[in-house]
N, C-alpha and C positions, 0 to 999 in steps of 0.2 A: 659214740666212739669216733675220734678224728680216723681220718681217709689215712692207710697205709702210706710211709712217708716216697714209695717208688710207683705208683701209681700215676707213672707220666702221661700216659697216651697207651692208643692200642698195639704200636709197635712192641712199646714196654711190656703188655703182657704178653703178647705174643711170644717174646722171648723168654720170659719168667716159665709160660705152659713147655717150650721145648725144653730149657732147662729140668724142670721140675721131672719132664718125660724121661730124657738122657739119666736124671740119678735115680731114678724109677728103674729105668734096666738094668742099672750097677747094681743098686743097694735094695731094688723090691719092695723101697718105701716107695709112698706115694704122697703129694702135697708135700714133700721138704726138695730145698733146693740145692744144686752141687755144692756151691758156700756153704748152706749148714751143714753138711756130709763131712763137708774137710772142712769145720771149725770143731765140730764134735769129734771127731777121728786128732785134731789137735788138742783136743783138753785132758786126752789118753796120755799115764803118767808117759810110756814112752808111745808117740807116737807113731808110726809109719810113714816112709821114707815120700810114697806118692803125696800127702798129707802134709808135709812138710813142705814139698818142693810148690804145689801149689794153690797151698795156704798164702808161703811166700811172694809169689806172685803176685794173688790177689787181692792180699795185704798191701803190695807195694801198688795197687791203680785205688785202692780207698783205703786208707787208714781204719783198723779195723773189723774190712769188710767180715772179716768170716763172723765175727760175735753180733754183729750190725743186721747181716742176714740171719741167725738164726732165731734174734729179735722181729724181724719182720715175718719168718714163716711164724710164731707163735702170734703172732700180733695178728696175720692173715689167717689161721687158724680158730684165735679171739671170733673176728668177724662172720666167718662163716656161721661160726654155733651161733651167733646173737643173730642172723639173718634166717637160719635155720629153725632157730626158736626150739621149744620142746615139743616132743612129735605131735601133740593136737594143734600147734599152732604150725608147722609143717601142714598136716592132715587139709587145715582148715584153708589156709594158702595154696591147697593142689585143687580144692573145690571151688573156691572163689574166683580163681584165675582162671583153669583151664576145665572146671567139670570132674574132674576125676577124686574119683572115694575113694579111700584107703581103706580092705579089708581084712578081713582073715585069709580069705584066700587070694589075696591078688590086688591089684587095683583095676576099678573097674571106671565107666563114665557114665 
C-alpha cells in the first residue's frame, strides 16, 4: 500500500491526532477527521447550515478537500487493518516485539 498522500512530517500528524480529537468530542467518532465530518454532513440531501458554511471554507484553501479527506481517513483506516493484520497475526506481533500473549483472560508477559 503507497504511504497516505498527507503524511508530511510529525507536525503533520500531530495535527491530524488534534484534529481527529476535537471531531471525537463533537461527533464521538473516533479516527475520522473534522473534513470528513463536514464532507459527509455535505452529502445530506439538505445539509446543515455549520456544514455548509465550513465545508465552504475549506473547500475554498484545497479544491475538494472535504471528499479528498474522507479519502484519506478510509485510505488511513486501509492501513491500520493491513498493519494490524488478523488478530493471530496482531497476537503473534504483541509476542515477538514486546513478550506479551494474548488470552482469554487478559494479556499477560
Amino acid at each position: 500500500m503507497t504511504p497516505i498522500r498527507y503524511n508530511q512530517g510529525y507536525a503533520v500528524v500531530i495535527a491530524r491526532c488534534i484534529d481527529i480529537l476535537v471531531a471525537g468530542v463533537f461527533w464521538r467518532d473516533y479516527g475520522v477527521t473534522i473534513s470528513s465530518m463536514t464532507g459527509l454532513a455535505l452529502r445530506a440531501p439538505r445539509p446543515p447550515l455549520w456544514a455548509k458554511l465550513l465545508g465552504a471554507f475549506l473547500n475554498a484553501i484545497e479544491k475538494g478537500h472535504c471528499e479528498l479527506a474522507i479519502a484519506c481517513d478510509i485510505e488511513r483506516a486501509l492501513q491500520a487493518l493491513e498493519i494490524l493484520g488478523s488478530p493471530e497475526t496482531a497476537e503473534s506481533r504483541l509476542l515477538n516485539l514486546y513478550g506479551i500473549k494474548v488470552t482469554q483472560n487478559g494479556v499477560s508477559r
